[in-house]
C-alpha positions in Angstrom: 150.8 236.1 138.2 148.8 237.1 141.4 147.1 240.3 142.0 145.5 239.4 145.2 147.8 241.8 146.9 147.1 245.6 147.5 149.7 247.6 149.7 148.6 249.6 152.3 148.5 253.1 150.1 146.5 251.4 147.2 143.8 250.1 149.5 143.1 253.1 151.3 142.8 255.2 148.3 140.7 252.3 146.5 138.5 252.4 150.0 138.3 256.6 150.0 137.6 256.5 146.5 134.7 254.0 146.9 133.0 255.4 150.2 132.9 259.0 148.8 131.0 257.9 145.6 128.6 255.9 147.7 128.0 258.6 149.4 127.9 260.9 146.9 125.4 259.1 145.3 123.1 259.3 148.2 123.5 262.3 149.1 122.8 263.3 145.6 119.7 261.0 145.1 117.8 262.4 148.4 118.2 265.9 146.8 116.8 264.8 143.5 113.7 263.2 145.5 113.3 266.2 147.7 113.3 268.1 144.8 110.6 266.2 142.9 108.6 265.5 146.2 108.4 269.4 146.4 108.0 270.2 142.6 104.7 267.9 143.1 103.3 268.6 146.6 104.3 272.9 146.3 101.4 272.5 143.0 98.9 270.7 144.9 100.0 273.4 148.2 99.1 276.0 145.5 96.0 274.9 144.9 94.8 274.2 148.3 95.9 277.8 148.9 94.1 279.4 146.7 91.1 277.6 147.2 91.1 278.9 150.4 91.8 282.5 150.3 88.3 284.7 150.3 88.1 286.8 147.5 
């Protein structure tokens, strides 16, 4: 037997379903590195901040 052929209707949901959890996954990944970039850089933003306020 050969499965080497996928109709029209199975490819393009086989193609959708593959292009939305690529992008899915980047999508998702940028927000988890925005979100550590700013967890790390809002402490050292704090500090800087509050070295420079007068008191």
């Amino acid at each position: 037997m050969h499965f080497l052929y996928i109709d029209p209707g199975s490819g393009s949901l086989l193609f959708q379903a593959l292009l939305s959890g690529f992008l899915t996954v980047v999508v998702f990944s940028k927000r988890i590195i925005s979100y550590i970039k700013y967890s790390f850089f809002k402490k050292k933003r704090d500090e800087d901040e509050e070295a420079e306020t007068p008191e």
